[in-house]
C-alpha atoms as one frame of an Amber mdcrd trajectory, in Angstrom:
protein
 154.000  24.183 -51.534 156.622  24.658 -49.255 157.114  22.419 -46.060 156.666
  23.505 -42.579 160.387  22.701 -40.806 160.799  20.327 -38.215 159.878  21.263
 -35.583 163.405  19.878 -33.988 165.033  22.710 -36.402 162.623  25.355 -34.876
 163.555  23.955 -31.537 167.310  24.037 -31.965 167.019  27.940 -32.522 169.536
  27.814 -35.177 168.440  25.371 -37.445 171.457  23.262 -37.380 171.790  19.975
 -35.423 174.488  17.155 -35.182 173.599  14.678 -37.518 172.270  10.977 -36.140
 171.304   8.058 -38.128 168.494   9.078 -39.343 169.957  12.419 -41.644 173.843
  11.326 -41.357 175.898   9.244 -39.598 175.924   9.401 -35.532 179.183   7.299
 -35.724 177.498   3.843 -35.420 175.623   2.994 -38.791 177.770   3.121 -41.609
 178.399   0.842 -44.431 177.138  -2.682 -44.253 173.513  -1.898 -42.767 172.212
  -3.263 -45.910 175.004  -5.687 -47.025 177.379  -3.298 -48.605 181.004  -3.833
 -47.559 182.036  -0.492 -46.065 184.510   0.625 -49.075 187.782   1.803 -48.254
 189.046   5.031 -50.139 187.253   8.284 -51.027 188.488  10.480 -54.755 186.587
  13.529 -55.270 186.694  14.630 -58.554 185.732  18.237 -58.993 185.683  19.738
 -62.400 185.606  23.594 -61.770 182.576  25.644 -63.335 180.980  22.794 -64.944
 176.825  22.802 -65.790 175.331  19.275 -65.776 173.564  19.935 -68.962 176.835
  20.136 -70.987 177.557  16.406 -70.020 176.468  14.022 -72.206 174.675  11.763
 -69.086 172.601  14.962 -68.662 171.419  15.237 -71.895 174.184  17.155 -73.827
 173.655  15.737 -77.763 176.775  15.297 -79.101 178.345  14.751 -75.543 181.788
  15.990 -75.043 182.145  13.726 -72.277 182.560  10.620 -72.843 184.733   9.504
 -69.996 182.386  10.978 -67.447 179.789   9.315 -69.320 180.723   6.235 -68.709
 181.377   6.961 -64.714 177.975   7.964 -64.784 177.197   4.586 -66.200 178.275
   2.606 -63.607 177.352   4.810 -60.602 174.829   7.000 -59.404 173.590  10.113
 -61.137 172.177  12.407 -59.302 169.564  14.640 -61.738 168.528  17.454 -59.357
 171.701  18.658 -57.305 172.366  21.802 -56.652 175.114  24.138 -55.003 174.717
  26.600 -52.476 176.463  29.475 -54.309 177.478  30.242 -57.990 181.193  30.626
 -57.527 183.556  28.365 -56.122 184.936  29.860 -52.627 181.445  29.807 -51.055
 180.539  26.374 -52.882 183.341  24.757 -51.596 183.515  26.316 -47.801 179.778
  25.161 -47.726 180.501  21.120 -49.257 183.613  21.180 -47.001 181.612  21.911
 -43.686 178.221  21.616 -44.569 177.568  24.491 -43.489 176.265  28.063 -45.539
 178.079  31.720 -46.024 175.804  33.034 -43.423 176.979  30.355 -40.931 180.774
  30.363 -42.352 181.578  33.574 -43.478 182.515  33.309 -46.690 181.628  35.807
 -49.057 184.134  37.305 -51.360 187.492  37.427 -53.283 188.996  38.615 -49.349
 187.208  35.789 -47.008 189.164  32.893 -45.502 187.473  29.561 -44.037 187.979
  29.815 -40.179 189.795  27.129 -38.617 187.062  26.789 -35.945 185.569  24.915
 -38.746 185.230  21.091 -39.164 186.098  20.127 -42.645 184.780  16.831 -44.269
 188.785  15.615 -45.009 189.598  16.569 -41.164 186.599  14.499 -39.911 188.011
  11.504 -42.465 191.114  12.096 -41.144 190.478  11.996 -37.227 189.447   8.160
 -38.881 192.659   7.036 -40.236 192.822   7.992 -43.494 195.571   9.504 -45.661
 194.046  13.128 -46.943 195.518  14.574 -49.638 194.543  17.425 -52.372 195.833
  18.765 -55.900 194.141  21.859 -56.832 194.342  24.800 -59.912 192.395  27.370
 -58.687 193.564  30.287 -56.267 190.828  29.429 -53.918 192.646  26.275 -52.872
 195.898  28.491 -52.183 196.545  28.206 -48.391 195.131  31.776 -48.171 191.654
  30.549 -48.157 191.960  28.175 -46.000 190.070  25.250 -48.215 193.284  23.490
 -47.201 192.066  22.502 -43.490 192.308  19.135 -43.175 194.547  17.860 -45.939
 197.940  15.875 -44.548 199.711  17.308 -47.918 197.993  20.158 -50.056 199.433
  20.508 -54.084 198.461  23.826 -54.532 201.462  24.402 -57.389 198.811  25.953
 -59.539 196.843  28.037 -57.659 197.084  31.206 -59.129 195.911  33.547 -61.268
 196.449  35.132 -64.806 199.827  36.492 -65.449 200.555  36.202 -61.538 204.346
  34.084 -61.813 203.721  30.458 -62.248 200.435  30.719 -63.840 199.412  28.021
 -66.184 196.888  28.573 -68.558 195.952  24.557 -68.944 196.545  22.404 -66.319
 194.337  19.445 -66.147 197.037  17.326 -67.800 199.328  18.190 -64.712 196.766
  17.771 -62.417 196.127  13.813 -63.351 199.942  13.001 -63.719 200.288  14.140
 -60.441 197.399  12.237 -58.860 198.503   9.020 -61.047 202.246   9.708 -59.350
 200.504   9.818 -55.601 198.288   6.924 -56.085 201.150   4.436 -57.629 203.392
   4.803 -54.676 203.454   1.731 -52.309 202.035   2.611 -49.370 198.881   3.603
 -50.921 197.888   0.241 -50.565 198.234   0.245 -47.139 196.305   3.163 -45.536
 192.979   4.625 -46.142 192.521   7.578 -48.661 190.629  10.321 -49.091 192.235
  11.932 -52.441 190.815  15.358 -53.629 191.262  16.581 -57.360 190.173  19.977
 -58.409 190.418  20.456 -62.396 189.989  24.130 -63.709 189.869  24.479 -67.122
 186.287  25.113 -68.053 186.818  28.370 -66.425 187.248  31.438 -68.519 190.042
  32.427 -70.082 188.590  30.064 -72.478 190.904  27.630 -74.487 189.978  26.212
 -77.916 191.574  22.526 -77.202 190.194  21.299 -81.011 188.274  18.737 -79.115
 185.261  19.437 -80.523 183.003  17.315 -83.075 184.817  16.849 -85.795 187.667
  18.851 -85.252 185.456  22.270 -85.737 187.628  24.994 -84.195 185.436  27.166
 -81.723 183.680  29.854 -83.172 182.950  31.624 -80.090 183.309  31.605 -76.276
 180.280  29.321 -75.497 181.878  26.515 -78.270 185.378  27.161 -76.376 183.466
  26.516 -72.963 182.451  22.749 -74.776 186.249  22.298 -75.972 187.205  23.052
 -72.100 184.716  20.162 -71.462 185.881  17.676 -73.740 189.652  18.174 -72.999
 189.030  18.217 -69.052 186.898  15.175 -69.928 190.164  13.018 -71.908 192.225
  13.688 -68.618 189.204  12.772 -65.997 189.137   9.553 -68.252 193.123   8.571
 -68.346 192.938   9.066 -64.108 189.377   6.613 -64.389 191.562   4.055 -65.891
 194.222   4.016 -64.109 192.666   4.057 -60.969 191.263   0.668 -62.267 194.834
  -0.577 -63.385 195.981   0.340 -59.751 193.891  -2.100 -58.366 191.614   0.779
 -56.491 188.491   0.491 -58.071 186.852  -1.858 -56.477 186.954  -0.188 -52.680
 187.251   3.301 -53.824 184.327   5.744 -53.982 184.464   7.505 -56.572 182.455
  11.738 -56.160 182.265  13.669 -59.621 180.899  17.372 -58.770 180.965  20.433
 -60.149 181.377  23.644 -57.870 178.783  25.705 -60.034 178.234  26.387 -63.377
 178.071  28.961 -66.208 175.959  31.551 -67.671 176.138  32.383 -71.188 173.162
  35.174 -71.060 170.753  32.617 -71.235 169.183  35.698 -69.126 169.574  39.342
 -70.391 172.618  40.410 -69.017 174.333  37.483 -67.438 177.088  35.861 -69.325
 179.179  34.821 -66.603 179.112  32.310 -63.521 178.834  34.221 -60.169 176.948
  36.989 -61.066 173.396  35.039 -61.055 171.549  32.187 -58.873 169.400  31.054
 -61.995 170.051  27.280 -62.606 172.688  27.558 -65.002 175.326  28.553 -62.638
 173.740  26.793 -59.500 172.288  23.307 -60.749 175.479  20.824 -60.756 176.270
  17.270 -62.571 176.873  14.976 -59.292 177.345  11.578 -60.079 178.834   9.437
 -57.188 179.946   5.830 -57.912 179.919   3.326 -54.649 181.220  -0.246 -55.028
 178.449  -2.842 -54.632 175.664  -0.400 -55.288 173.683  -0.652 -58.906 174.197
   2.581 -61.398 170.549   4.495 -61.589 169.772   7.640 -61.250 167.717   9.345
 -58.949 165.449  12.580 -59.559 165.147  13.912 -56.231 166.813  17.071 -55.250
 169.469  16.941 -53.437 172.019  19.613 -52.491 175.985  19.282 -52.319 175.599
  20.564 -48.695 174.526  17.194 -48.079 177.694  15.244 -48.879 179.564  15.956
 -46.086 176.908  13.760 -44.198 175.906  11.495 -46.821 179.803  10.498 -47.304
 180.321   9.964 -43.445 177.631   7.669 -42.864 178.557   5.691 -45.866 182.185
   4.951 -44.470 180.226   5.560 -40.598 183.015   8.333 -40.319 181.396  10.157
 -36.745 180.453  13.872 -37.986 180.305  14.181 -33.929 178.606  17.298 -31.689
 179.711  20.001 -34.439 176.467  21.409 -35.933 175.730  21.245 -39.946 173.875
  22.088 -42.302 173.184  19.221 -44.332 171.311  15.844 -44.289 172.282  12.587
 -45.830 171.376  11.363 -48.848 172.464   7.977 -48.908 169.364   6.133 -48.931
 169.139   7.785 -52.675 172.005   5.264 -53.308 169.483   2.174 -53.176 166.508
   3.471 -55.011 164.853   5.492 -52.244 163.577   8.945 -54.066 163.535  11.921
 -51.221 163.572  15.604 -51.487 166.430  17.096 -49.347 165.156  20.225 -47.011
 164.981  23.642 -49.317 168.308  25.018 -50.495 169.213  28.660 -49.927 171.772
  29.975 -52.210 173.570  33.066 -51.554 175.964  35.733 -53.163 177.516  38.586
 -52.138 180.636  39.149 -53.908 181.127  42.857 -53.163 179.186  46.059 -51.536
 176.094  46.256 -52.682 175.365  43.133 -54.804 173.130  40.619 -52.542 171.596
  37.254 -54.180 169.201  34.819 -52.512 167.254  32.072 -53.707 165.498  29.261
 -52.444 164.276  26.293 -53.881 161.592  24.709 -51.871 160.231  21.054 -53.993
 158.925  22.466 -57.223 159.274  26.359 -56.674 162.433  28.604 -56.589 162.554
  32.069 -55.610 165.387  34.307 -56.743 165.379  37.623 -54.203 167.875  40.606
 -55.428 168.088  41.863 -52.129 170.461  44.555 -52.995 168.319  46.107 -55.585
 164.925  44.545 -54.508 162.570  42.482 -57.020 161.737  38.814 -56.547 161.325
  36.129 -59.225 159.236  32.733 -58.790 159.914  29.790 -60.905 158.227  26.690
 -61.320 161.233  24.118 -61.995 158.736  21.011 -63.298 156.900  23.528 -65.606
 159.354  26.112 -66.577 163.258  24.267 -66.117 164.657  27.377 -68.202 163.276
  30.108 -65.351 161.520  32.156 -68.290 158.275  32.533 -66.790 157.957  34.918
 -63.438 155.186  33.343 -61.522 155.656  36.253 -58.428 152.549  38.660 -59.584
 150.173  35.825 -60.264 151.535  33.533 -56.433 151.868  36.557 -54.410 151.208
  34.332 -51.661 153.433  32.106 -52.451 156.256  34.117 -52.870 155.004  35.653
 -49.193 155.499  32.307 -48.144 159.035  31.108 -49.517 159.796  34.679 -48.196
 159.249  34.085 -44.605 161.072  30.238 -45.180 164.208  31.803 -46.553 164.474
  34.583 -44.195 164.252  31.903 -41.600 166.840  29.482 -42.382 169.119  32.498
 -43.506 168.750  33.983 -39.968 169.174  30.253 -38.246 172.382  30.385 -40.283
 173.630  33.836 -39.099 172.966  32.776 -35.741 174.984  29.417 -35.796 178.176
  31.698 -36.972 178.321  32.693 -33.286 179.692  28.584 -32.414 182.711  29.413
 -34.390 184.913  32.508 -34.379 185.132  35.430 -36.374 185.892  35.634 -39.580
 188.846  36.216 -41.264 190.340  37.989 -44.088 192.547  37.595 -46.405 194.853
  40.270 -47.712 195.430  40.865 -51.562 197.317  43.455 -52.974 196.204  45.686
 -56.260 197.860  43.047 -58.432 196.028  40.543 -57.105 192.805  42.086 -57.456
 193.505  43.126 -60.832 193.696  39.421 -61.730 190.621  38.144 -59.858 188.258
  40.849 -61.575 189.817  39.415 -64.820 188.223  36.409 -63.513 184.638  38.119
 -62.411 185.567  37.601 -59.130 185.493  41.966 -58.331 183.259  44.347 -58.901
 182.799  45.539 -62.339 184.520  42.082 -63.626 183.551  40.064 -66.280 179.954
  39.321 -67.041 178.995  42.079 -64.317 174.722  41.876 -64.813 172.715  45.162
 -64.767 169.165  45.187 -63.507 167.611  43.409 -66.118 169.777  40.527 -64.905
 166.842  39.406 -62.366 163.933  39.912 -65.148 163.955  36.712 -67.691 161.089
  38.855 -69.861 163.435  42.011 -70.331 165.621  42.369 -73.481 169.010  44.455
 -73.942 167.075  47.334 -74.926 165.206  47.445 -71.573 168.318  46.671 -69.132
């Protein structure tokens, strides 16, 4: 059943509050409350439009990952996490500030991240530490303004098919570079916070031979898994180096996906960003914390929460700024909590408006563009085949009223920071984005049978 909200949250008017010790870090409580050294260094690791259940720690049989396997091995594996949007410019503007689109503004191919905005690598480095990011994806161009907060920004391969300097792979380049930054000198010295953003997995899909036996890829889905094993060999050679550095043993190490992808596991979606079901919004998150025991923990938790969760474990201040999320980091020695519901939200052009909310055991999946809802039952019905809404009409009344309620809390927070901006793209550019879904009428474009698990092709 769904919880009733603080009543702090109800108090606060918009639902967001600074974060103390007891859901973050107030700036005093940090590493070491329960013995842990407070580590030194922070790599993120983010594998672009990966699903968790395509990694071998989540169940994938045979895994193409055995690198991230074995990180999962010796850290923490989140089973439950989930991102706040099913394409990367919203999932990332909402990790970075913990905040959602409704608060932040970022909802399509044209939005840019407002500087009034906090990022998690500015907060680390008002701290002392060294931030620096290498990136493949346009998102991370300086257009978007995912950049905020980095001392140095590698964005060499942000950009998009056929656009000049495009590179179809580029995971290879992205580790040599991060191998080149971390052997300097000096990175000894100073505090890091290093962020890596590998893109492969994303369509256009390459066969890489790296699957089973050899097998070439038969069709896009098999391509998808060759993406994931290749991505995986690179992820792997910068693991092992970062133990022959020396950095291992202070560095926390975050492994995330952005979202994931759809391969019409529901009638008429067969690409990310187009959908809020679980295969594009349910995330592998596996976070690896010197002097804490691997395990893995089954409560949900949501990747809004790591800007929080990360602060308090270094006891980085998040200070007055309000946020969305709540730390997690109790999950790190065996304590099993539910974070607050999630909302997810799309709205990638005119007239195409996605909203979910996942609430414990129940999701609901709202088209609001088009109208229908969907209910789920995630312990019962994982795949999201079964519509519960006609049979829980109460229910569905009541997750209602919950995610109209944070949604407005988060429209009315927008109003700390400043407007929103835009960013400019010429037809050329938008040419190439809707090559990459991101536009209306792109790739894997659902019709209305795309919120309806029971309808076939012949009833879209």
């Amino acid at each position: 059943m769904p919880r009733t909200l603080p009543s702090s949250l109800l108090l606060a008017g918009i639902g967001l509050l600074p974060v103390g010790c007891g859901g973050g870090c107030g700036g005093g409580c940090g590493g070491g409350a329960d013995g842990i050294p407070r580590p030194k260094n922070l790599l993120f690791v983010c594998v672009d439009t990966l699903r968790a259940d395509h990694l071998g720690t989540y169940g994938a049989d045979p895994s193409p990952s055995p690198a991230i396997d074995g990180l999962a091995a010796s850290g923490v594996v989140f089973e439950r996490a989930y991102s706040h949007a099913s394409w990367t410019l919203p999932s990332f503007a909402a990790i970075l500030t913990s905040t959602y689109s409704s608060t932040n503004g970022c909802w399509t191919k044209e939005s840019r991240l407002g500087e009034d905005f906090t990022t998690l690598p500015e907060r680390f480095r008002a701290a002392g530490f060294e931030t620096y990011g290498i990136a493949s994806h346009i998102f991370f161009n300086d257009d978007y303004g995912l950049q905020q907060g980095f001392d140095d920004f590698d964005d060499e391969f942000c950009h998009v098919p056929e656009e000049q300097d495009w590179v179809p792979i580029t995971s290879p380049q992205v580790t040599e570079k991060a191998l080149r930054w971390l052997a300097l000198p000096e990175r000894q010295e100073r505090p890091w916070l290093l962020w890596l953003h590998y893109f492969d997995p994303h369509v256009p899909y390459v066969d890489h031979g790296e699957l089973a036996g050899g097998a070439a890829a038969e069709d896009e889905h098999a391509k998808y898994r060759s993406e994931i094993a290749f991505t995986d060999r690179h992820v792997g050679d910068l693991l092992l180096a970062l133990e022959r550095l020396g950095f291992a043993h202070d560095t926390v190490v975050v492994f995330l996906a952005d979202h994931g992808e759809a391969f019409e596991e529901h009638p008429g979606v067969t690409k990310h960003a187009k959908s809020l079901f679980d295969e594009e919004i349910r995330v592998p998150l596996v976070i690896r914390v010197p002097g804490f025991a691997p395990r893995r923990v089954r409560s949900f938790v949501r990747t809004v929460d790591l800007l929080p969760t990360l602060c308090e474990l270094f006891d980085v201040p998040v200070g007055d700024v309000p946020i969305e999320g709540r730390s997690f980091r109790a999950g790190f020695s065996g304590e099993e909590r539910d974070a607050p519901p999630l909302l997810s939200e799309i709205r990638l052009h005119e007239g195409f408006h996605l909203r979910s909310l996942i609430d414990g055991r129940y999701k609901l999946v709202e088209h609001v563009s088009r109208g229908g809802k969907l209910l789920f039952d995630l312990t019962k019905d994982p795949g999201e085949r079964q519509d519960l809404a006609g049979e829980q009409a109460h229910l569905v009344r009541e997750l209602t009223a919950e995610m109209e309620a944070i949604e407005e809390r988060a429209s009315l927070a927008k109003e700390r920071f400043g407007t929103a901006q835009r960013v400019e793209l010429d037809p050329a550019a938008l040419d190439q984005l809707r090559k990459l879904g991101y536009v209306e009428g792109g790739a894997g474009e659902p019709t209305d049978g795309a919120t309806d698990p029971e309808k076939g092709p012949e009833e879209r």
